[in-house]
PDB file of the backbone (N, CA, C, O) and the ligand in Angstrom, with CONECT records:
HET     ZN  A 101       1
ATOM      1  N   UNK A   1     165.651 103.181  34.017  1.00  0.00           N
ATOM      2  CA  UNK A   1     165.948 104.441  34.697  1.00  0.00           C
ATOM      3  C   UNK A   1     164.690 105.123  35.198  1.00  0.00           C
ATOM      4  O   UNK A   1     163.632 105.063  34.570  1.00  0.00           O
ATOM      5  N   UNK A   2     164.807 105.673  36.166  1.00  0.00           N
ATOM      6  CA  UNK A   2     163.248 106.438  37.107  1.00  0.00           C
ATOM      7  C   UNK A   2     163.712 107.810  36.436  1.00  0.00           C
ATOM      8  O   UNK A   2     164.887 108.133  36.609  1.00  0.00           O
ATOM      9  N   UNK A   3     163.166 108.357  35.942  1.00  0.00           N
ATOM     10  CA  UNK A   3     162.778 109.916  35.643  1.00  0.00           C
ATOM     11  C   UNK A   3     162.380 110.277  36.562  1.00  0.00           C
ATOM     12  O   UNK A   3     161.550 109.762  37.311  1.00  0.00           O
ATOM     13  N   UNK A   4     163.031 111.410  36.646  1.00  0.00           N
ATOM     14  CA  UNK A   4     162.700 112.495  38.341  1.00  0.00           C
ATOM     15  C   UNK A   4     162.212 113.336  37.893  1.00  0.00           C
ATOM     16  O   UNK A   4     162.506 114.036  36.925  1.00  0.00           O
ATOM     17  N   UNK A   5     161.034 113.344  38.887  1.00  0.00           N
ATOM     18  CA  UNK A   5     159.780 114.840  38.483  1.00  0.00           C
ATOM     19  C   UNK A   5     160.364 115.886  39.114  1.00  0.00           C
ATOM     20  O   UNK A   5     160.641 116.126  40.289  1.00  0.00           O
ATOM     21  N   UNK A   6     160.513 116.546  37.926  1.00  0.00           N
ATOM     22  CA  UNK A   6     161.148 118.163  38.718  1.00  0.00           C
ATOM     23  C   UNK A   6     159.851 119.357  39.435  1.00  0.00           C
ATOM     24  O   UNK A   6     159.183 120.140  38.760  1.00  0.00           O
ATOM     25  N   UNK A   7     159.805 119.245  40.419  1.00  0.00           N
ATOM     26  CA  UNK A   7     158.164 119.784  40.936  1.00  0.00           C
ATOM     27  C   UNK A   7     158.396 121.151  40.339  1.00  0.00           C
ATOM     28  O   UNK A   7     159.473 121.737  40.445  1.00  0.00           O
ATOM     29  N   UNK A   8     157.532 121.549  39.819  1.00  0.00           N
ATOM     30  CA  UNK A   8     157.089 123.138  39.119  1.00  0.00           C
ATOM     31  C   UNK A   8     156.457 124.240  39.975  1.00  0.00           C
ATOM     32  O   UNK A   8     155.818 123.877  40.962  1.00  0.00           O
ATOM     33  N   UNK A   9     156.575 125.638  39.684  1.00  0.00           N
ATOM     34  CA  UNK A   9     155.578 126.104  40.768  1.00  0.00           C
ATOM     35  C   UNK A   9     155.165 127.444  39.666  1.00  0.00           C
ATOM     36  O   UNK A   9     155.841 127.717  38.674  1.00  0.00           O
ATOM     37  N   UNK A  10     154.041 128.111  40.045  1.00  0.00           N
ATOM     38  CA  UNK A  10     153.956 129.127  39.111  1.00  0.00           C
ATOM     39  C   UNK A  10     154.619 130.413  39.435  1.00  0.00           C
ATOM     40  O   UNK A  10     154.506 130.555  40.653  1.00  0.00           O
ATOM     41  N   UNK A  11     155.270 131.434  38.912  1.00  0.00           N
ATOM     42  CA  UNK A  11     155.288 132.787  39.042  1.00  0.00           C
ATOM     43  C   UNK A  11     154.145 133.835  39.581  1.00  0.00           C
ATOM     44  O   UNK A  11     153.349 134.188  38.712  1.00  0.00           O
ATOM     45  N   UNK A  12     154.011 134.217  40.498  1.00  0.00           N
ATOM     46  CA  UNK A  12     152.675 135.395  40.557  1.00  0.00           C
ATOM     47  C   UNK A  12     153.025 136.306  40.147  1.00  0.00           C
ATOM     48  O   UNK A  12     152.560 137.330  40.648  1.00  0.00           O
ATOM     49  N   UNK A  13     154.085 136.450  38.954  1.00  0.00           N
ATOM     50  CA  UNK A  13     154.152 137.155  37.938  1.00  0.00           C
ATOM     51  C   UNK A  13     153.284 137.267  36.764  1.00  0.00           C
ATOM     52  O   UNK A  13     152.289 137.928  36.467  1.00  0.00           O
ATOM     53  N   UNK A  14     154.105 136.278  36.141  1.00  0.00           N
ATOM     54  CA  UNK A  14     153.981 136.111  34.879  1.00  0.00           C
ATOM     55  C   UNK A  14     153.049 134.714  34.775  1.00  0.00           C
ATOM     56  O   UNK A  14     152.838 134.218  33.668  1.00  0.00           O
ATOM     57  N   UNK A  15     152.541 134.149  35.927  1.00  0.00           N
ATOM     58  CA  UNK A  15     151.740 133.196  35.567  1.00  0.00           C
ATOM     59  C   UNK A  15     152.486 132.082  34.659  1.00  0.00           C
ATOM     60  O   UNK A  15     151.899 131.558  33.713  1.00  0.00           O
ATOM     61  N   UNK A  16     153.300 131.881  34.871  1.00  0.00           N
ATOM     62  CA  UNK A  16     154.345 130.588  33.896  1.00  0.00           C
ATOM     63  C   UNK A  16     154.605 129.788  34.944  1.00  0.00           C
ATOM     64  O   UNK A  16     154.425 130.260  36.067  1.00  0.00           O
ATOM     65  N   UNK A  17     155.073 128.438  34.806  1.00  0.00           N
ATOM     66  CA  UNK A  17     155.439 127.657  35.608  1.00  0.00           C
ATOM     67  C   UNK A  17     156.772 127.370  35.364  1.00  0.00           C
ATOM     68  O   UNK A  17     157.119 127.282  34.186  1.00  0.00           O
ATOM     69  N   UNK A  18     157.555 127.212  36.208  1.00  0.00           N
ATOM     70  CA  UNK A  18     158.896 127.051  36.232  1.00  0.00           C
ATOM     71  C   UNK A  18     159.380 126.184  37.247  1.00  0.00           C
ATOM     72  O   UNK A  18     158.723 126.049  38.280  1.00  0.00           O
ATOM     73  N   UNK A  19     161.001 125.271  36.988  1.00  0.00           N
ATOM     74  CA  UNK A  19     161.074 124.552  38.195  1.00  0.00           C
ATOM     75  C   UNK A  19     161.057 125.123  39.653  1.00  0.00           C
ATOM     76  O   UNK A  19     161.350 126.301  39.856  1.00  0.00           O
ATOM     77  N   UNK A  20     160.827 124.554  40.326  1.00  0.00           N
ATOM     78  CA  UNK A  20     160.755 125.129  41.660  1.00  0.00           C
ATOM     79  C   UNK A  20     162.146 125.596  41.836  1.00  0.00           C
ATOM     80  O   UNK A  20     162.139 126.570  42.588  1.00  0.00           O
ATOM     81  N   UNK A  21     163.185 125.328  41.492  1.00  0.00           N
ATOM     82  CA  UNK A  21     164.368 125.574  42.196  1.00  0.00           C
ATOM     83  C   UNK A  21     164.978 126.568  41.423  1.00  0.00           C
ATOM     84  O   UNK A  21     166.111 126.820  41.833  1.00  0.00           O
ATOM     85  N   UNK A  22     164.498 127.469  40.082  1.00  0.00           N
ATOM     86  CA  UNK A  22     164.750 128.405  39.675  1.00  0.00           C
ATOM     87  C   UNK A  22     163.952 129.819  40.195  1.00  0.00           C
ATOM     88  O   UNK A  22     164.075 130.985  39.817  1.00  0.00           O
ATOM     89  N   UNK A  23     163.151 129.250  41.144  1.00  0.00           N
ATOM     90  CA  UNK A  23     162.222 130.373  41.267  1.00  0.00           C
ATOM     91  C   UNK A  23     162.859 130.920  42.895  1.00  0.00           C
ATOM     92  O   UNK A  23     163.533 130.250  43.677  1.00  0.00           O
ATOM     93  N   UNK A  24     162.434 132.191  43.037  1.00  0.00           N
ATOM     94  CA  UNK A  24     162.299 132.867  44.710  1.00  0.00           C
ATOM     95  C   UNK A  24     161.191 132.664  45.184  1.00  0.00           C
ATOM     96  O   UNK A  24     160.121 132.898  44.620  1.00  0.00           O
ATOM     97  N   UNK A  25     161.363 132.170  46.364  1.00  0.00           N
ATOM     98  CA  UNK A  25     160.760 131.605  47.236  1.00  0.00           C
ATOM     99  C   UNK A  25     159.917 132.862  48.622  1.00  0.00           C
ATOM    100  O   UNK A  25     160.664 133.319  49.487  1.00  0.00           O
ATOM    101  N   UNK A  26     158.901 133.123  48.622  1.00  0.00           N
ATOM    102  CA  UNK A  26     158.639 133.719  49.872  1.00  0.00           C
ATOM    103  C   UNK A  26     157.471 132.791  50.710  1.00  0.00           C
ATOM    104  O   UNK A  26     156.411 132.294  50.330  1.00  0.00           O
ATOM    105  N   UNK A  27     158.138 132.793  51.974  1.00  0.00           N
ATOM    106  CA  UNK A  27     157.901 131.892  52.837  1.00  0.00           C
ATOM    107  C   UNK A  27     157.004 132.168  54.059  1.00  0.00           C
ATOM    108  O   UNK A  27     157.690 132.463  55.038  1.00  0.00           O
ATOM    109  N   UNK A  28     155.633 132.161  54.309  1.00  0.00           N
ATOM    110  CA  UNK A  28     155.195 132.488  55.611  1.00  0.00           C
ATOM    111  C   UNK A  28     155.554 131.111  56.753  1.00  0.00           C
ATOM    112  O   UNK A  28     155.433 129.914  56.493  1.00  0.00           O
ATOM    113  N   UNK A  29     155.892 131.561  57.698  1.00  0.00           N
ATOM    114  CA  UNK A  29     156.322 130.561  58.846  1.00  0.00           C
ATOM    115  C   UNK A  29     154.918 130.647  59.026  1.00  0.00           C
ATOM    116  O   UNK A  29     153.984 131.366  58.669  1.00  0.00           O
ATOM    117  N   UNK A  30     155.219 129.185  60.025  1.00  0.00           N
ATOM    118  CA  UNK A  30     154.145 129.070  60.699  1.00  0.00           C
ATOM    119  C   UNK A  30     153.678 129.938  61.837  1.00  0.00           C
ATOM    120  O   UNK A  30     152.547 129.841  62.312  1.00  0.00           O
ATOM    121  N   UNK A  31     154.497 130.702  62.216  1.00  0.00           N
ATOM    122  CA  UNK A  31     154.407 131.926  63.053  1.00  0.00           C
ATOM    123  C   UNK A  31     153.674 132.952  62.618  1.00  0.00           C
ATOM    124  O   UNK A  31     153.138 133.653  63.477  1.00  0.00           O
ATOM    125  N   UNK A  32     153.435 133.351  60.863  1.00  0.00           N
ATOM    126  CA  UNK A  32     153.078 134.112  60.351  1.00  0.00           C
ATOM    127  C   UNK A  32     153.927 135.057  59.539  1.00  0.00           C
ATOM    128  O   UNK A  32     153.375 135.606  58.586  1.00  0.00           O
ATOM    129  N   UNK A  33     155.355 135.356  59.817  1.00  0.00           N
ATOM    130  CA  UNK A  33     156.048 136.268  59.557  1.00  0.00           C
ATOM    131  C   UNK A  33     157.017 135.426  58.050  1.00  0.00           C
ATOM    132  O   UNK A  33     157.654 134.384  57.899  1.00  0.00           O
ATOM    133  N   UNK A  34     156.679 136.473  57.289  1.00  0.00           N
ATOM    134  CA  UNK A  34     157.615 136.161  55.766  1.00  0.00           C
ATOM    135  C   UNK A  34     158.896 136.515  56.028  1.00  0.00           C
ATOM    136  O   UNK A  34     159.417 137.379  56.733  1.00  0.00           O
ATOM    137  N   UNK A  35     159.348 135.535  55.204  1.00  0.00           N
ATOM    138  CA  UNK A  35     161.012 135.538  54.664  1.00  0.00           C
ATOM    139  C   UNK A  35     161.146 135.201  53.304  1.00  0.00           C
ATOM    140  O   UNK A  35     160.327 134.577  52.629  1.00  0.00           O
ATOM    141  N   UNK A  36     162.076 135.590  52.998  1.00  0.00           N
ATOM    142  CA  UNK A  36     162.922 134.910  52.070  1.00  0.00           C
ATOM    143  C   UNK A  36     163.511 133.478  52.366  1.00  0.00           C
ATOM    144  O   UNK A  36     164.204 133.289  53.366  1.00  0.00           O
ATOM    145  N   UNK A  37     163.168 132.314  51.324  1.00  0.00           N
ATOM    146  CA  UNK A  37     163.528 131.382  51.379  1.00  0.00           C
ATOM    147  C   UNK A  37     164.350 131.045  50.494  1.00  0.00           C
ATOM    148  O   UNK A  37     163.782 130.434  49.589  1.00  0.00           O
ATOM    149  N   UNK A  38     165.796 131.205  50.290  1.00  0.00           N
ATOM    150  CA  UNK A  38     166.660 130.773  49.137  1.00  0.00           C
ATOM    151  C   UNK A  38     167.183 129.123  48.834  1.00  0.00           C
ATOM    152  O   UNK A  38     167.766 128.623  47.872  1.00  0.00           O
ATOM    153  N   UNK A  39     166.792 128.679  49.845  1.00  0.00           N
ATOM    154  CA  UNK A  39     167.411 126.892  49.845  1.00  0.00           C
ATOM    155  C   UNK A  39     165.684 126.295  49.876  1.00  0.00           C
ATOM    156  O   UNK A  39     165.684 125.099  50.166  1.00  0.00           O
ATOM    157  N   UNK A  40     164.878 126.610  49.745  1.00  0.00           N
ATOM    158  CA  UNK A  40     163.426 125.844  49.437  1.00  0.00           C
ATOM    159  C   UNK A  40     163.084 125.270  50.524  1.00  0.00           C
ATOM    160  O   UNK A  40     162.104 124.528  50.448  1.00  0.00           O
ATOM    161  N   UNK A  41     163.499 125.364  51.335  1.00  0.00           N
ATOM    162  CA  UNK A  41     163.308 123.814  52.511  1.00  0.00           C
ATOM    163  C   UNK A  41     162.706 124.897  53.749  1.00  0.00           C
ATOM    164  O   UNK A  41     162.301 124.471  54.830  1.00  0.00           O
ATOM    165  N   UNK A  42     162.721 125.891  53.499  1.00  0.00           N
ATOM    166  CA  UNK A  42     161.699 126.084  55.000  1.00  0.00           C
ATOM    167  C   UNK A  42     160.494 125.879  55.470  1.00  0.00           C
ATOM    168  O   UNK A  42     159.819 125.475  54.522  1.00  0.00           O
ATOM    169  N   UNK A  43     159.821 125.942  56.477  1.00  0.00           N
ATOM    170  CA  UNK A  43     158.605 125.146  56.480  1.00  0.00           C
ATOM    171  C   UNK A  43     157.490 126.769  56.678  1.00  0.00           C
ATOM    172  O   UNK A  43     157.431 127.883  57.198  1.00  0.00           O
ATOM    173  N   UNK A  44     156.778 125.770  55.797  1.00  0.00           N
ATOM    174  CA  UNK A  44     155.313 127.139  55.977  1.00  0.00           C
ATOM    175  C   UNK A  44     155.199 127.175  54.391  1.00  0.00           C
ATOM    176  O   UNK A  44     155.864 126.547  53.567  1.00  0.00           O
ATOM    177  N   UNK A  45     154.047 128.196  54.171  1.00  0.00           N
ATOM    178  CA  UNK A  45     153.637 127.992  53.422  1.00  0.00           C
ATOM    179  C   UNK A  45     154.588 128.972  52.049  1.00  0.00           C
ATOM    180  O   UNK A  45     155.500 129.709  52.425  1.00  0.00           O
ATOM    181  N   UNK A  46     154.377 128.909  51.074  1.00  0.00           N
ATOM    182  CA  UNK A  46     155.492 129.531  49.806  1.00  0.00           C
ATOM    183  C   UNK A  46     154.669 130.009  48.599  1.00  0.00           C
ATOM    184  O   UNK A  46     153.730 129.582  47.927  1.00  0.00           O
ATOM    185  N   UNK A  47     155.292 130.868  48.631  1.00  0.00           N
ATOM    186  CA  UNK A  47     154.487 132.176  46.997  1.00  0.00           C
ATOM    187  C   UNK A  47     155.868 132.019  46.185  1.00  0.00           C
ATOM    188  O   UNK A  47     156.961 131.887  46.736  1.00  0.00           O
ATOM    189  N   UNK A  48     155.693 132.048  45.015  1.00  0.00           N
ATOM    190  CA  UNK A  48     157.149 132.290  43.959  1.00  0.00           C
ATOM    191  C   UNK A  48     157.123 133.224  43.146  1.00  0.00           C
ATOM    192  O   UNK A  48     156.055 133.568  42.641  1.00  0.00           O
ATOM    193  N   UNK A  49     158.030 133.696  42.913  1.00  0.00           N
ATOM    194  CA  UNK A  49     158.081 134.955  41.753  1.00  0.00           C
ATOM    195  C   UNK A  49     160.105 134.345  40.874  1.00  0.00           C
ATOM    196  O   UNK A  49     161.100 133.965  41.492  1.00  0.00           O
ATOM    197  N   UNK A  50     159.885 134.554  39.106  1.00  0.00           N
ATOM    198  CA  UNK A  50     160.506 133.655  38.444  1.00  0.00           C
ATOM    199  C   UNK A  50     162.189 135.126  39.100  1.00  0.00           C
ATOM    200  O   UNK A  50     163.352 135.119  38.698  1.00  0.00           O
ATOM    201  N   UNK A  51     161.844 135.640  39.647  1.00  0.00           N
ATOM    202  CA  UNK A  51     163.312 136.618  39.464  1.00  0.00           C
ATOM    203  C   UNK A  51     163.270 137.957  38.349  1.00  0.00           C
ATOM    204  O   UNK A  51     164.223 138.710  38.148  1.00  0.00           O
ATOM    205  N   UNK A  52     162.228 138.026  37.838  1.00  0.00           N
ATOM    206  CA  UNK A  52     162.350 139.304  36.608  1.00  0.00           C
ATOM    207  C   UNK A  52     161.709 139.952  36.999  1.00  0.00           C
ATOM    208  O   UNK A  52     160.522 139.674  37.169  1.00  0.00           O
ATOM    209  N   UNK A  53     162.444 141.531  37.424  1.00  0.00           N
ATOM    210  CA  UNK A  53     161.532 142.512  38.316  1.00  0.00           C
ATOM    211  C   UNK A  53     160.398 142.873  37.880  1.00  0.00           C
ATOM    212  O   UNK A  53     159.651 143.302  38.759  1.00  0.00           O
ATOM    213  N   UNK A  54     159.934 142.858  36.706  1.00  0.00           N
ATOM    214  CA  UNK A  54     158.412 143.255  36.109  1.00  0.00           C
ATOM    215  C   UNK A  54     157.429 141.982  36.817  1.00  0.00           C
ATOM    216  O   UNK A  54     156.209 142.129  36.890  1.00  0.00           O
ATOM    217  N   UNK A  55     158.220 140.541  37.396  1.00  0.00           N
ATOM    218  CA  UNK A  55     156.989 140.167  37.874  1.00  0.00           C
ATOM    219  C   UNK A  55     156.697 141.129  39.239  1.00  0.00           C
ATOM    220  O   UNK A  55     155.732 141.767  39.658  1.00  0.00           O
ATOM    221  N   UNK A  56     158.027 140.876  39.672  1.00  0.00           N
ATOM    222  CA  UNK A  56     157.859 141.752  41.221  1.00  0.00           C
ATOM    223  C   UNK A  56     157.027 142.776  40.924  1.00  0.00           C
ATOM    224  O   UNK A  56     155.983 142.127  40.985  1.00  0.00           O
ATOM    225  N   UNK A  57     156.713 143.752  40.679  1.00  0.00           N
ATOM    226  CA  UNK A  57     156.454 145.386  40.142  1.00  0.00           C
ATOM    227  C   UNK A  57     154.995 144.306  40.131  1.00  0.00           C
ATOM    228  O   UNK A  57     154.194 144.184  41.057  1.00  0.00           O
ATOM    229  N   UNK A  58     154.970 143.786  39.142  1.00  0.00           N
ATOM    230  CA  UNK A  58     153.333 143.387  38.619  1.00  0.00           C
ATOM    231  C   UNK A  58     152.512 142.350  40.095  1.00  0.00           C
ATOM    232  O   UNK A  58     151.339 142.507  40.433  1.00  0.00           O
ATOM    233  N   UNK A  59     153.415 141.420  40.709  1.00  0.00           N
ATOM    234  CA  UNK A  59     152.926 140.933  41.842  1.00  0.00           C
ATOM    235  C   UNK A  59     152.446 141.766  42.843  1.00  0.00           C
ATOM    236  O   UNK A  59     151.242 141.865  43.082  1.00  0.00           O
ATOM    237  N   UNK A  60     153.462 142.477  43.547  1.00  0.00           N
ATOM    238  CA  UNK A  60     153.077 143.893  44.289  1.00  0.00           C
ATOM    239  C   UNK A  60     152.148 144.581  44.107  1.00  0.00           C
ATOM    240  O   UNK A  60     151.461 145.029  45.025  1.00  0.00           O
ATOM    241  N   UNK A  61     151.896 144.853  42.570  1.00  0.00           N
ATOM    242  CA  UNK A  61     150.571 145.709  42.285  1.00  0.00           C
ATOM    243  C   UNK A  61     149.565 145.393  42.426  1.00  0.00           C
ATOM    244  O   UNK A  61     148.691 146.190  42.766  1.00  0.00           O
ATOM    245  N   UNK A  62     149.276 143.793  42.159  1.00  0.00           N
ATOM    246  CA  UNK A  62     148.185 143.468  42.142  1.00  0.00           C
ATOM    247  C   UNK A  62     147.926 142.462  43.695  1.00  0.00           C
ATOM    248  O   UNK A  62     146.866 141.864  43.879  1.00  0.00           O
ATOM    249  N   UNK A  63     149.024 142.428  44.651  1.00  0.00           N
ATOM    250  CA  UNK A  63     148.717 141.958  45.730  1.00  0.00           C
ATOM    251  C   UNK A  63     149.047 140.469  45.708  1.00  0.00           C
ATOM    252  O   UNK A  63     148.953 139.827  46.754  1.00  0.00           O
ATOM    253  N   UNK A  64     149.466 139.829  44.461  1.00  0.00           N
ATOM    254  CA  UNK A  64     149.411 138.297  44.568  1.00  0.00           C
ATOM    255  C   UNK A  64     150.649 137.669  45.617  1.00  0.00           C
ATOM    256  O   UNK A  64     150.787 136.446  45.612  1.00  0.00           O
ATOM    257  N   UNK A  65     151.079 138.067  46.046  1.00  0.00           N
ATOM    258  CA  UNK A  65     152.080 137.724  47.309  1.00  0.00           C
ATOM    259  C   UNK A  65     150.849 137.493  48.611  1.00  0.00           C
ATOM    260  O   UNK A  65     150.361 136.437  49.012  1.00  0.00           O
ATOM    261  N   UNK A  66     150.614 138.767  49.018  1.00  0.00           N
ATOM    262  CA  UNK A  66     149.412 138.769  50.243  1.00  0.00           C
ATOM    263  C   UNK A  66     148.149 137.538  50.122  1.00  0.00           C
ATOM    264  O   UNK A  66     147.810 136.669  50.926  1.00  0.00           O
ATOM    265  N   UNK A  67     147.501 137.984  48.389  1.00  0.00           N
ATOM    266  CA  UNK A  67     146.653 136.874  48.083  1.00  0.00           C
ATOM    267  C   UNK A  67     147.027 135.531  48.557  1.00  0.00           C
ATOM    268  O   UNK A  67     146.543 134.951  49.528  1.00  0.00           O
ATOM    269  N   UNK A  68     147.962 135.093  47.744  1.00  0.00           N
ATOM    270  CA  UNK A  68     148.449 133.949  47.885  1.00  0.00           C
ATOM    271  C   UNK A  68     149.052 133.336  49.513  1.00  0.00           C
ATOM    272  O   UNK A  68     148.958 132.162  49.870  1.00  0.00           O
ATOM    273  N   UNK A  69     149.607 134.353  50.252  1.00  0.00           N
ATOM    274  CA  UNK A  69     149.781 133.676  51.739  1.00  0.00           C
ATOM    275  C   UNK A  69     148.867 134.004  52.803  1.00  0.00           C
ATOM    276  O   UNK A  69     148.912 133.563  53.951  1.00  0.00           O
ATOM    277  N   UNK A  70     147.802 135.043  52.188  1.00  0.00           N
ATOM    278  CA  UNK A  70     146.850 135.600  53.062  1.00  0.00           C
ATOM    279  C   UNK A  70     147.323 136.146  54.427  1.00  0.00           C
ATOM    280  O   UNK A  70     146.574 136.083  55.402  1.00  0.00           O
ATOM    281  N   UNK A  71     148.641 136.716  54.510  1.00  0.00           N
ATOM    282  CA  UNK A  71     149.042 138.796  55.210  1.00  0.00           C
ATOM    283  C   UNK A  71     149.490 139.147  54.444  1.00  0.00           C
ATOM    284  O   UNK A  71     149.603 138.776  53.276  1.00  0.00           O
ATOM    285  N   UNK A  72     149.881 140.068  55.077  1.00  0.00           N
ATOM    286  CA  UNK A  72     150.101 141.285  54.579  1.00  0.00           C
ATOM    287  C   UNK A  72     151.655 141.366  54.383  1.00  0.00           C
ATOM    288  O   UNK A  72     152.449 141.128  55.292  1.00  0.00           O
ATOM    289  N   UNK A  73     152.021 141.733  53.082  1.00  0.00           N
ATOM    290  CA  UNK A  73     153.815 142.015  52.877  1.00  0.00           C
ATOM    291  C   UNK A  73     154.504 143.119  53.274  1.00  0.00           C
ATOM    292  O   UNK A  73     154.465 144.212  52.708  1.00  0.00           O
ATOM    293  N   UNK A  74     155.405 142.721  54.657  1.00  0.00           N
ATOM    294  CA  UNK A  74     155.532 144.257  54.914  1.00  0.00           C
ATOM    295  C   UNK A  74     157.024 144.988  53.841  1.00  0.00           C
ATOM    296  O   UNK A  74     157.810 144.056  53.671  1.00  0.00           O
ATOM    297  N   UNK A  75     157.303 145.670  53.476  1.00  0.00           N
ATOM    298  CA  UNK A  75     157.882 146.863  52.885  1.00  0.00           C
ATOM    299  C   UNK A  75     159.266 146.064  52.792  1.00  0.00           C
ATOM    300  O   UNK A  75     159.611 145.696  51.669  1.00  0.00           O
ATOM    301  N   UNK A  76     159.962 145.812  53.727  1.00  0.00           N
ATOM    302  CA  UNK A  76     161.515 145.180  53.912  1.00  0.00           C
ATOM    303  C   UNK A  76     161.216 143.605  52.652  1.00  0.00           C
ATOM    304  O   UNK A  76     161.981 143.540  51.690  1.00  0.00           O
ATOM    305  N   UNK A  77     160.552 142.938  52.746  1.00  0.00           N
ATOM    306  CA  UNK A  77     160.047 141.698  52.291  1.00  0.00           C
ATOM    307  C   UNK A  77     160.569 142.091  50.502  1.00  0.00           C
ATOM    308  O   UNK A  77     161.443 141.543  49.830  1.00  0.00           O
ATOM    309  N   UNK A  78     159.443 143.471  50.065  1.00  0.00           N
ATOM    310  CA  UNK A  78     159.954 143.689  48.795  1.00  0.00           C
ATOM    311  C   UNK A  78     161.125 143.988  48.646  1.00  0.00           C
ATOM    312  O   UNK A  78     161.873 143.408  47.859  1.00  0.00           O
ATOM    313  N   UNK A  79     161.502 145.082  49.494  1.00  0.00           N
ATOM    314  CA  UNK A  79     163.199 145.493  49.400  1.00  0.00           C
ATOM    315  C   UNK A  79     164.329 144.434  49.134  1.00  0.00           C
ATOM    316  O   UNK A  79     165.405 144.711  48.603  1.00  0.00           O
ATOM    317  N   UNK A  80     163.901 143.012  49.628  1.00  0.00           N
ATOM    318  CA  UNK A  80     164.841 141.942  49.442  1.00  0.00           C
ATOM    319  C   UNK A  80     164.666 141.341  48.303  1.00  0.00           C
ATOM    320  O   UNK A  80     165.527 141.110  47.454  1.00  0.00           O
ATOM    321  N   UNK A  81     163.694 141.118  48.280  1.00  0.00           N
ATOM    322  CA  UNK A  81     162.879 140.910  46.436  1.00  0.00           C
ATOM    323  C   UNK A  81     164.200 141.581  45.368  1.00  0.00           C
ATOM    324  O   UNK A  81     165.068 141.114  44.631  1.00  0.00           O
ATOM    325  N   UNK A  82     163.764 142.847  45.779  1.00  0.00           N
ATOM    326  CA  UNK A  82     164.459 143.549  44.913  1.00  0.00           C
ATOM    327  C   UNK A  82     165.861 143.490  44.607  1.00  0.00           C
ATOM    328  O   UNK A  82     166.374 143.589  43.493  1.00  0.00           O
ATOM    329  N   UNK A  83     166.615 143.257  46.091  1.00  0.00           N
ATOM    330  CA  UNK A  83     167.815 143.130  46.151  1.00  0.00           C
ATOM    331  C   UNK A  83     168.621 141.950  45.411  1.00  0.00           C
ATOM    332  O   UNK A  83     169.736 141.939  44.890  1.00  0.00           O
ATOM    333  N   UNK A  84     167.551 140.878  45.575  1.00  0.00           N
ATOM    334  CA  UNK A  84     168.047 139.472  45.196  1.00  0.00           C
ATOM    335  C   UNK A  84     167.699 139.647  43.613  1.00  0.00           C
ATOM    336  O   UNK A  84     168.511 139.416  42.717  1.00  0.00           O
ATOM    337  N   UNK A  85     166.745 139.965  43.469  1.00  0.00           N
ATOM    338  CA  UNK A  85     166.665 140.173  41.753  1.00  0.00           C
ATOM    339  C   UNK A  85     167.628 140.483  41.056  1.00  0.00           C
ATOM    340  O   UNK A  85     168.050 139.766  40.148  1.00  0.00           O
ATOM    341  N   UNK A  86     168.425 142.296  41.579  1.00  0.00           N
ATOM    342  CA  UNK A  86     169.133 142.772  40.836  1.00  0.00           C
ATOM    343  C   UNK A  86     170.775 141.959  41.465  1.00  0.00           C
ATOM    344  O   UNK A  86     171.837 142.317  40.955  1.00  0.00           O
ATOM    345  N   UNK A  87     170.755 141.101  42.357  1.00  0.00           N
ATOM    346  CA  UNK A  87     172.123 140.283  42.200  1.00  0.00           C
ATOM    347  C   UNK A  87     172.479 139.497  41.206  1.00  0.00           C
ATOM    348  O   UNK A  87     173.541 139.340  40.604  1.00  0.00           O
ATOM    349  N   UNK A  88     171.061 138.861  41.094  1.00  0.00           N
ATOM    350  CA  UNK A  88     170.555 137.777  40.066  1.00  0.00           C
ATOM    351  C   UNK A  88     170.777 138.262  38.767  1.00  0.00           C
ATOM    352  O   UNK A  88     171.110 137.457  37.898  1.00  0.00           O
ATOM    353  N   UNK A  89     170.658 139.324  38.528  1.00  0.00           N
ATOM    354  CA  UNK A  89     170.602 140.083  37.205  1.00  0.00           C
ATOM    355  C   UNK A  89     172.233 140.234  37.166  1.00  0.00           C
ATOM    356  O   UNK A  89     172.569 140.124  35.986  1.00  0.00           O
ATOM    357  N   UNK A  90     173.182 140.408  37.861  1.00  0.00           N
ATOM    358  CA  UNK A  90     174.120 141.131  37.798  1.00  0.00           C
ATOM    359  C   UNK A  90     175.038 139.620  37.445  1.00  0.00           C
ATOM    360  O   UNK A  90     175.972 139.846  36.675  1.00  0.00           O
ATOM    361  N   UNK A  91     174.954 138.592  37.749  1.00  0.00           N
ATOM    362  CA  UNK A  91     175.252 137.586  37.747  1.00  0.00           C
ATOM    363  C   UNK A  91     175.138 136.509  35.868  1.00  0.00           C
ATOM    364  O   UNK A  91     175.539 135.501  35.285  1.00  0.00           O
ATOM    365  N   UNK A  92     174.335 137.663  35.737  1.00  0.00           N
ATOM    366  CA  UNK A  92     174.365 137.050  34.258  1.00  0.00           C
ATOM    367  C   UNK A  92     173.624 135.596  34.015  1.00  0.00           C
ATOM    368  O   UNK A  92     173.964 134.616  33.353  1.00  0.00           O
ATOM    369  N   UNK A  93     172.459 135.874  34.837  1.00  0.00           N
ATOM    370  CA  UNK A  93     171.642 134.167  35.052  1.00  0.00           C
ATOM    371  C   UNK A  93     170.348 134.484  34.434  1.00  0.00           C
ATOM    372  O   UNK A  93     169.473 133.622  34.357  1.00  0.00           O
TER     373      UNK A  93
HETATM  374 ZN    ZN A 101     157.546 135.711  36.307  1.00  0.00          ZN2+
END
């Protein structure tokens, strides 16, 4: 049997690594402009945060979103953060 590597990515939270496919995805296109990436597959480059708003709160504060894709996060970007978090939360996951 082949064991499948589950690719990992870190939190710019909490600094933990987690599978990639449990994590939120923010995505700079190659255009420059962030999104939200919920299916993993968009192209450009990707920052993760594990879903627990204290990373958000703690990423934001300390810039590791911007760091990590090098622009700037505009305002709507967190708002979705946020939004998807507390679905996530509400969902009992
Ligand atoms: Zn985290």
């Amino acid at each position: 049997m082949v064991q499948k590597k589950i690719p990992m990515r870190q939190c710019l939270g909490c600094r933990e690594m987690f599978p990639k496919r449990e994590l939120i995805r923010v995505v700079r296109s190659p255009e420059g402009t962030l999104s939200l990436d919920f299916k993993g597959k968009a192209p450009g480059r990707g920052a993760y945060l594990c879903g627990k708003s204290e990373c958000l709160k703690k990423a934001r504060k300390s810039r590791a979103i911007e760091r990590a894709l090098g622009v700037a996060v505009p305002e709507e970007v967190y708002e979705q953060l946020e939004q998807q978090m507390e679905q996530e939360g509400a969902h009992g996951e």
